[in-house]
Chimera marker file (.cmm) of the C-alpha trace (Angstrom):
<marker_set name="trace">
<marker id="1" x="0.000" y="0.000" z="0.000" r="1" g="1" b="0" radius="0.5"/>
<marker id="2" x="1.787" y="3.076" z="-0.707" r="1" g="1" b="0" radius="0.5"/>
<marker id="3" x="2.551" y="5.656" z="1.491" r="1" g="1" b="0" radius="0.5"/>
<marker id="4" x="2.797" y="9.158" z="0.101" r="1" g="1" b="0" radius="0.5"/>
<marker id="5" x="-0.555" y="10.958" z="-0.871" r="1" g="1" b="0" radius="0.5"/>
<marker id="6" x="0.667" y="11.165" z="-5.017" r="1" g="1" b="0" radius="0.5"/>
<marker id="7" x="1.274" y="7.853" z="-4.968" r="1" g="1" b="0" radius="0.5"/>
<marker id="8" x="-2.194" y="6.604" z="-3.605" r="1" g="1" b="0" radius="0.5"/>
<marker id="9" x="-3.795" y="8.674" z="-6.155" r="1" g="1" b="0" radius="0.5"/>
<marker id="10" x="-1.793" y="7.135" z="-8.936" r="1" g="1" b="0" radius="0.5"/>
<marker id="11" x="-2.758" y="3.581" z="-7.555" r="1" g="1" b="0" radius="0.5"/>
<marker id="12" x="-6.452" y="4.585" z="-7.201" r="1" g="1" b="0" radius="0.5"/>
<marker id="13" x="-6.810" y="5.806" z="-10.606" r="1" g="1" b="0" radius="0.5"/>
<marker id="14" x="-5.132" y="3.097" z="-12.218" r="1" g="1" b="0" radius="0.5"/>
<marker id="15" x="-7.758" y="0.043" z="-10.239" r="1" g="1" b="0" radius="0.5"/>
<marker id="16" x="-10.270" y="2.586" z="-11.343" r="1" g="1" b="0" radius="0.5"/>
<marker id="17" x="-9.559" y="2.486" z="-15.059" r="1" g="1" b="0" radius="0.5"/>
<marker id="18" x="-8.956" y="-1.352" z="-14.754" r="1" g="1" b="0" radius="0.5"/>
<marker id="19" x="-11.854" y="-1.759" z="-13.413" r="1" g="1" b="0" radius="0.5"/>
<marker id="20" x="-10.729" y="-3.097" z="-10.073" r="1" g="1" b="0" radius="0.5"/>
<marker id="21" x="-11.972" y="-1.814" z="-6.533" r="1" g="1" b="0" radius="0.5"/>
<marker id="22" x="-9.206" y="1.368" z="-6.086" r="1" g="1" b="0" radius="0.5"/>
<marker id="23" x="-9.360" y="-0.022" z="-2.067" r="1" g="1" b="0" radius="0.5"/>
<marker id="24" x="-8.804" y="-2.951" z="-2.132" r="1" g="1" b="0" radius="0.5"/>
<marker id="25" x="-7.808" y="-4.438" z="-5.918" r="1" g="1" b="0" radius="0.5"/>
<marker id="26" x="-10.731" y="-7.134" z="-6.292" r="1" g="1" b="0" radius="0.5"/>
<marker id="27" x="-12.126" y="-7.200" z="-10.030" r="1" g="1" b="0" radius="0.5"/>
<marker id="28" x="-15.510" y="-6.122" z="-9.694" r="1" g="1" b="0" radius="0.5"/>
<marker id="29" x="-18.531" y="-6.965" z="-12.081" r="1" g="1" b="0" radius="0.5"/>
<marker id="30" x="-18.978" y="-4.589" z="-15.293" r="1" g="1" b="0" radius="0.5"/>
<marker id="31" x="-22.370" y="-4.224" z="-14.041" r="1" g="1" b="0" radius="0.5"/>
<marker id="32" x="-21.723" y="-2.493" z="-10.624" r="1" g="1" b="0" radius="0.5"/>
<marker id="33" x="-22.648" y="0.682" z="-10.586" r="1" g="1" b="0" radius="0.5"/>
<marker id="34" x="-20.353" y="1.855" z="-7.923" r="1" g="1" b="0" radius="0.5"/>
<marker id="35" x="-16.137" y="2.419" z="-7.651" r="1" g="1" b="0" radius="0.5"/>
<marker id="36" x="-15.820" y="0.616" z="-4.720" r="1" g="1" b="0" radius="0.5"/>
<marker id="37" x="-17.001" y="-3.421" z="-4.554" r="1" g="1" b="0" radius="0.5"/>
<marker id="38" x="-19.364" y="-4.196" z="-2.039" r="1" g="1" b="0" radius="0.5"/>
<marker id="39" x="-17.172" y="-5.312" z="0.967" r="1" g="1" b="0" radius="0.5"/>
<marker id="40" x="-15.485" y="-1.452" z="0.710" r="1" g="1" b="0" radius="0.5"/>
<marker id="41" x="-18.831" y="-0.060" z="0.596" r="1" g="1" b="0" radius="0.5"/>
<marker id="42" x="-19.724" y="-2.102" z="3.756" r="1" g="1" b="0" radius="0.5"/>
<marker id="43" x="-16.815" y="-1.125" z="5.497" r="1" g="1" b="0" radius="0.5"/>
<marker id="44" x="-17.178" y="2.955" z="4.433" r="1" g="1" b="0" radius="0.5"/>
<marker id="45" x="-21.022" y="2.488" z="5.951" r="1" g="1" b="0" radius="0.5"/>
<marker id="46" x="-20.020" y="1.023" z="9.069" r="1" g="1" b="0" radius="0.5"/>
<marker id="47" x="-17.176" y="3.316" z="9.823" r="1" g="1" b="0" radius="0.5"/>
<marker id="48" x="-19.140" y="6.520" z="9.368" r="1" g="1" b="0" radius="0.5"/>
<marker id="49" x="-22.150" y="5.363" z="11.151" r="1" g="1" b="0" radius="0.5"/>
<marker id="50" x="-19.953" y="3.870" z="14.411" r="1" g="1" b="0" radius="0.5"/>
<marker id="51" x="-18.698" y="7.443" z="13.976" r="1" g="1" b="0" radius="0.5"/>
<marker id="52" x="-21.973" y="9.757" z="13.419" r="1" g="1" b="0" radius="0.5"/>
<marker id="53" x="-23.140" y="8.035" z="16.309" r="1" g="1" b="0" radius="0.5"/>
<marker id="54" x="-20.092" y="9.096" z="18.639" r="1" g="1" b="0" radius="0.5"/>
<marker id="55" x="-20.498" y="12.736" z="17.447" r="1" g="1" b="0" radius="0.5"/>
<marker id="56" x="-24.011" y="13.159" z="17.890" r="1" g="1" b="0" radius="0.5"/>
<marker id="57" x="-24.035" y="11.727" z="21.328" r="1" g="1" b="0" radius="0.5"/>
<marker id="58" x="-21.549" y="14.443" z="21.794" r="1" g="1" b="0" radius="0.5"/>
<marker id="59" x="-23.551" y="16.901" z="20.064" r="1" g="1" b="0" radius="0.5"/>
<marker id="60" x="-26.329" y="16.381" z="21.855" r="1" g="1" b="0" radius="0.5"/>
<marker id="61" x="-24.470" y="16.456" z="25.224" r="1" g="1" b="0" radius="0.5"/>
<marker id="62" x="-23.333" y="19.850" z="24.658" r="1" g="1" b="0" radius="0.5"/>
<marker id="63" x="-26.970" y="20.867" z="23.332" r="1" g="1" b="0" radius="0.5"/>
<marker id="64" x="-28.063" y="19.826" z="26.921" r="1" g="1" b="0" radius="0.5"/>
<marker id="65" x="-25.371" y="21.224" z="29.301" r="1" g="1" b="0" radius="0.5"/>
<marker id="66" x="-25.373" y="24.949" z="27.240" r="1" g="1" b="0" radius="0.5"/>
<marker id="67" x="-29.478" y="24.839" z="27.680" r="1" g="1" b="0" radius="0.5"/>
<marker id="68" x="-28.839" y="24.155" z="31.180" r="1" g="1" b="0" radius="0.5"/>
<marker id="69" x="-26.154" y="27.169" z="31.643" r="1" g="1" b="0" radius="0.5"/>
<marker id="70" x="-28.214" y="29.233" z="29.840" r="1" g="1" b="0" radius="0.5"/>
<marker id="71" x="-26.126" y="29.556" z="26.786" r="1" g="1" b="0" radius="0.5"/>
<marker id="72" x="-27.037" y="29.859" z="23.112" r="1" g="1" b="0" radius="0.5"/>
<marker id="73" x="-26.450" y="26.139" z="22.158" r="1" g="1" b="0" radius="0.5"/>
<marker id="74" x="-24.835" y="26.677" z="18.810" r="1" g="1" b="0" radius="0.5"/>
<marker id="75" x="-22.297" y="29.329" z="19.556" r="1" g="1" b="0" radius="0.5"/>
<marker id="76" x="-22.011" y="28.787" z="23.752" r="1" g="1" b="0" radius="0.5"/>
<marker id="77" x="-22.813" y="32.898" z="24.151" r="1" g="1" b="0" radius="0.5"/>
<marker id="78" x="-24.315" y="33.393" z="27.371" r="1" g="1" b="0" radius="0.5"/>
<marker id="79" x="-28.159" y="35.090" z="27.657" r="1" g="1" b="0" radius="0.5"/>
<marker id="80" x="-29.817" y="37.261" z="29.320" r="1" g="1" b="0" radius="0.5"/>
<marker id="81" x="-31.931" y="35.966" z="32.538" r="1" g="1" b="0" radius="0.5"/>
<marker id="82" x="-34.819" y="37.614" z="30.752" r="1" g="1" b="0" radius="0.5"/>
<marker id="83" x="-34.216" y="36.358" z="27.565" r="1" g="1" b="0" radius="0.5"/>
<marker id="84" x="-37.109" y="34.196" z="26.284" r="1" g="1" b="0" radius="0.5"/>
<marker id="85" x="-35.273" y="32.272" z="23.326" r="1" g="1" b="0" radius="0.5"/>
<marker id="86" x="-33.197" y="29.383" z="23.181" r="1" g="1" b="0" radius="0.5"/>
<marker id="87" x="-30.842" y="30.969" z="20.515" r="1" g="1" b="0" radius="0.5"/>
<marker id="88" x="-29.260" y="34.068" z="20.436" r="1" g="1" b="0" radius="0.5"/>
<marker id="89" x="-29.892" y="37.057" z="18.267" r="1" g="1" b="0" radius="0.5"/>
<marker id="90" x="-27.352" y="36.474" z="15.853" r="1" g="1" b="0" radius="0.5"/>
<marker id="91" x="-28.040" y="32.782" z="15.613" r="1" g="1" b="0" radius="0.5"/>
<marker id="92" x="-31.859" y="33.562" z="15.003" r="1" g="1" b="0" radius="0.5"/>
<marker id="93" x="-30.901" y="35.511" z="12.113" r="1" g="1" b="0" radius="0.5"/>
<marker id="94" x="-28.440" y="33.248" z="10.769" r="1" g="1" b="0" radius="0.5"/>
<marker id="95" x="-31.598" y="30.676" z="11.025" r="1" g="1" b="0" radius="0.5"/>
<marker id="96" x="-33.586" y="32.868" z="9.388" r="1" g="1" b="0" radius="0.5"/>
<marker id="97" x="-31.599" y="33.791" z="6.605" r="1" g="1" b="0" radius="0.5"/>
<marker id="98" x="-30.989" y="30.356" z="5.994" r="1" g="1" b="0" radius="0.5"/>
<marker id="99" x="-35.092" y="29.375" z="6.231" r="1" g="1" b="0" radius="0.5"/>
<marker id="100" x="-36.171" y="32.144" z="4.075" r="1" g="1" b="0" radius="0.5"/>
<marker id="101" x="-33.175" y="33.584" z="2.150" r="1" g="1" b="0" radius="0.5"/>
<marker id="102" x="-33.859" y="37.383" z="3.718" r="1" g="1" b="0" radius="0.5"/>
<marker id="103" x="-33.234" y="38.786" z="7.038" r="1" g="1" b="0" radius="0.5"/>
<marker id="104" x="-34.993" y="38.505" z="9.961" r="1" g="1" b="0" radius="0.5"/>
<marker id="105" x="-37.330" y="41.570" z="10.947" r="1" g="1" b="0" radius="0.5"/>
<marker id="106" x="-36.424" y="42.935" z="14.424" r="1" g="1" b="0" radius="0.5"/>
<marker id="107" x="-38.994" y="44.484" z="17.117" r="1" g="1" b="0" radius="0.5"/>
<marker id="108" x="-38.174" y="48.011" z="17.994" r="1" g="1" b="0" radius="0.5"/>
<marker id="109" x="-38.960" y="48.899" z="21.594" r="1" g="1" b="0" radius="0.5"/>
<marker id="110" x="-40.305" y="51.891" z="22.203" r="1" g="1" b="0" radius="0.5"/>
<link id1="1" id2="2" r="1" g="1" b="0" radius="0.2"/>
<link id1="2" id2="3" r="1" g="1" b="0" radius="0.2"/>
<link id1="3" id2="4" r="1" g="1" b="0" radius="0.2"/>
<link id1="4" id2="5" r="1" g="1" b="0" radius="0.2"/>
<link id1="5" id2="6" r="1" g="1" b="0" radius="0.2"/>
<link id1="6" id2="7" r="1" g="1" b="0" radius="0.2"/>
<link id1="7" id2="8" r="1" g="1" b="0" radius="0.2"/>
<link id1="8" id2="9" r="1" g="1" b="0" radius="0.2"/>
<link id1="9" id2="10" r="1" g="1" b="0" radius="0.2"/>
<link id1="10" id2="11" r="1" g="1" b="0" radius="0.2"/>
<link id1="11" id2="12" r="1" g="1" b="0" radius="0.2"/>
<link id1="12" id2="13" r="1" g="1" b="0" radius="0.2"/>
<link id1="13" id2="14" r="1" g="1" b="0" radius="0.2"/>
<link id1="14" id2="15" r="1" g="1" b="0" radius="0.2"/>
<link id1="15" id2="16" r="1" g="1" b="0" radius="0.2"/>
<link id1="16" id2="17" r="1" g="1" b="0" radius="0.2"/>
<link id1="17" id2="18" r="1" g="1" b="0" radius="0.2"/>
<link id1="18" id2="19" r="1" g="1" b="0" radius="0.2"/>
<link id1="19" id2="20" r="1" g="1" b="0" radius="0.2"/>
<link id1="20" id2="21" r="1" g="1" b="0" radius="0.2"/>
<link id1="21" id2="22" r="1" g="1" b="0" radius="0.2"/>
<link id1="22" id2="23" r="1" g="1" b="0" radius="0.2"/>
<link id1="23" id2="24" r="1" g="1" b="0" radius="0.2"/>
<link id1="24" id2="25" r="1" g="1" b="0" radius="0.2"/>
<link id1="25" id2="26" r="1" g="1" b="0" radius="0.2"/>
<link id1="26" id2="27" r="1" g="1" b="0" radius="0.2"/>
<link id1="27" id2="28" r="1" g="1" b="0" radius="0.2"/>
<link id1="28" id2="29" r="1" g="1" b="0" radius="0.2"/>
<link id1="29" id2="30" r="1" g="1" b="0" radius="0.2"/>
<link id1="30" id2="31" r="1" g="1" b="0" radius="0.2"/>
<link id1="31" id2="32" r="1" g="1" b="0" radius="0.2"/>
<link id1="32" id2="33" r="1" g="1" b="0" radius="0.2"/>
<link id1="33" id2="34" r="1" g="1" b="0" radius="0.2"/>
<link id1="34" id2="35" r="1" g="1" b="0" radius="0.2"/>
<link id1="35" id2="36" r="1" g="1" b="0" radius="0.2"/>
<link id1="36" id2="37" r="1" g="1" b="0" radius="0.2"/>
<link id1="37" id2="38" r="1" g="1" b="0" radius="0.2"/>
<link id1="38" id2="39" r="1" g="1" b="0" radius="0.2"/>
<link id1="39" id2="40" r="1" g="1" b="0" radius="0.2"/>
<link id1="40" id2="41" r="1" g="1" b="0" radius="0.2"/>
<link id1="41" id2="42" r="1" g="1" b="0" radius="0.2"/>
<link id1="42" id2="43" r="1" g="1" b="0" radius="0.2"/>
<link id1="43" id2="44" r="1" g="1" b="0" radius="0.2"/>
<link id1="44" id2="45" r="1" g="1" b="0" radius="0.2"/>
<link id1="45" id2="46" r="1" g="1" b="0" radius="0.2"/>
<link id1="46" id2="47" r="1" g="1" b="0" radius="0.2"/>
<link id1="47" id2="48" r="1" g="1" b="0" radius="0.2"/>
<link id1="48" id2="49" r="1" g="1" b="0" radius="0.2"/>
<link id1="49" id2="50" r="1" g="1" b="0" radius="0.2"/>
<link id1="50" id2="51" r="1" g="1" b="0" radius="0.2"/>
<link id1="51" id2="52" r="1" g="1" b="0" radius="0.2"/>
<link id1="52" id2="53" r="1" g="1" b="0" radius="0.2"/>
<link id1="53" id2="54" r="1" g="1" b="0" radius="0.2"/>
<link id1="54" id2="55" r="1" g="1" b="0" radius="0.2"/>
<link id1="55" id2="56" r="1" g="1" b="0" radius="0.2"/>
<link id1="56" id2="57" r="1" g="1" b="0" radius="0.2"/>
<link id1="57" id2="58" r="1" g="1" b="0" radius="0.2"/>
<link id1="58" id2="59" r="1" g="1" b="0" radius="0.2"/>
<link id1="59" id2="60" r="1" g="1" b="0" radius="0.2"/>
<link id1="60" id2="61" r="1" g="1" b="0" radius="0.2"/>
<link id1="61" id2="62" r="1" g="1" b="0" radius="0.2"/>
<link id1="62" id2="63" r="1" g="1" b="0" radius="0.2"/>
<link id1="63" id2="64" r="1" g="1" b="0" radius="0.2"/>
<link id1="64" id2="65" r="1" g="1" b="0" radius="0.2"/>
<link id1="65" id2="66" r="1" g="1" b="0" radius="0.2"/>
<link id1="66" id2="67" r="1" g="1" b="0" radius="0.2"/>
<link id1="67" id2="68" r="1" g="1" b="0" radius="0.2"/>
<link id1="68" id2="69" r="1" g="1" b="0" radius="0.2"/>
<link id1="69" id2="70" r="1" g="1" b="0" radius="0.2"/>
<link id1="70" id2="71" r="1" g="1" b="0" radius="0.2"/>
<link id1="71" id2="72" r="1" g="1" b="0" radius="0.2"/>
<link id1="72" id2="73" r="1" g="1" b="0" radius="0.2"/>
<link id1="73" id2="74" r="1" g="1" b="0" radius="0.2"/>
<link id1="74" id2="75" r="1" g="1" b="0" radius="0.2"/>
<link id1="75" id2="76" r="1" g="1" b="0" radius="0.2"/>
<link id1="76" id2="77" r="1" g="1" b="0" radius="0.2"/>
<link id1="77" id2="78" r="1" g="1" b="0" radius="0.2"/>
<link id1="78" id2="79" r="1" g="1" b="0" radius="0.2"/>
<link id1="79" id2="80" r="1" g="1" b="0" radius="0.2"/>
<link id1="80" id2="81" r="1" g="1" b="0" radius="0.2"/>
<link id1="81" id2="82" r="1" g="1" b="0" radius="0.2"/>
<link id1="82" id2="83" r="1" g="1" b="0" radius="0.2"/>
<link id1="83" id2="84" r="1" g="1" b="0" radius="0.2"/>
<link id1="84" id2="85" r="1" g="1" b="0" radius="0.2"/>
<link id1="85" id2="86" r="1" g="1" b="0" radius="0.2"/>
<link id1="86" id2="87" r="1" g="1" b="0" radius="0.2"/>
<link id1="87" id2="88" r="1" g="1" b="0" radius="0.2"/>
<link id1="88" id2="89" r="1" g="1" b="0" radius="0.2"/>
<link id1="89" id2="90" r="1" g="1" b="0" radius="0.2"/>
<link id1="90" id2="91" r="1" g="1" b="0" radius="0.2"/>
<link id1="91" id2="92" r="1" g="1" b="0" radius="0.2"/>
<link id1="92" id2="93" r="1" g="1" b="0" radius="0.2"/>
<link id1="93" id2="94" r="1" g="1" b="0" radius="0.2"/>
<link id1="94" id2="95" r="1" g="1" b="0" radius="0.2"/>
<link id1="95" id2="96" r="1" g="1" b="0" radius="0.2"/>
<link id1="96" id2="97" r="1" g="1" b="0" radius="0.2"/>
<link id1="97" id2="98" r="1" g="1" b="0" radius="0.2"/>
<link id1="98" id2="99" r="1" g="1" b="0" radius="0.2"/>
<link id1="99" id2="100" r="1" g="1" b="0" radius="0.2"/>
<link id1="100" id2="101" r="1" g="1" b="0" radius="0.2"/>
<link id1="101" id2="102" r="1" g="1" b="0" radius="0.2"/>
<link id1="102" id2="103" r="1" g="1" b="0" radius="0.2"/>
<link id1="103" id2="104" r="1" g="1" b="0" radius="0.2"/>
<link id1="104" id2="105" r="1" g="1" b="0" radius="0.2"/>
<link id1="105" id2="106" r="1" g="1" b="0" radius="0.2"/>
<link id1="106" id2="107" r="1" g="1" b="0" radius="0.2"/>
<link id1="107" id2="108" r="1" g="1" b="0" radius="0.2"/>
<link id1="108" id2="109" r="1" g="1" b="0" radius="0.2"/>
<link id1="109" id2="110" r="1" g="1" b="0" radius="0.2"/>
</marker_set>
């Protein structure tokens, strides 16, 4: 297996063109669909859902302790005791802008 980041590269493309899996070198069927044979595939689906499960455990641990501190939980600022809202101000309109492509309107106190 080679080391050096050019050198993978070279050895994936070539399996690719060949028509072999660029992971792990097995011939694969003219039919399949896919670059990698099923075995790879496997692996790359187990890996990354062992590991989405890790971060959003995480994720959701940090939701829960920032809620608790009263914190915005996506940037960690801290609010106001008053504050009614679980996000900031500037993570409401970041929301916003990203819900309905405009920015958000804000209340003017008298």
């Amino acid at each position: 297996m080679p080391v050096e980041p050019s050198e993978r590269r070279i050895n994936y493309s070539k399996n690719k063109k060949q028509g072999y899996c660029p992971r792990c070198g097995i011939k694969k069927r003219k039919t399949d669909k896919f670059v990698y044979c099923a075995d790879c595939r496997g692996y790359f689906r187990d890996y990354n859902e062992s590991i989405s499960v890790k971060v959003n455990k995480a994720r959701k641990s940090k939701y829960k302790q920032r809620i608790k501190n009263n914190q915005c939980p996506r940037c960690g600022v801290k609010l106001l005791k008053r504050y009614t809202k679980k996000l900031c101000a500037t993570c409401l309109d970041k929301q916003y802008s990203y819900n309905y492509g405009k920015k958000r309107k804000t209340v003017k106190k008298r």
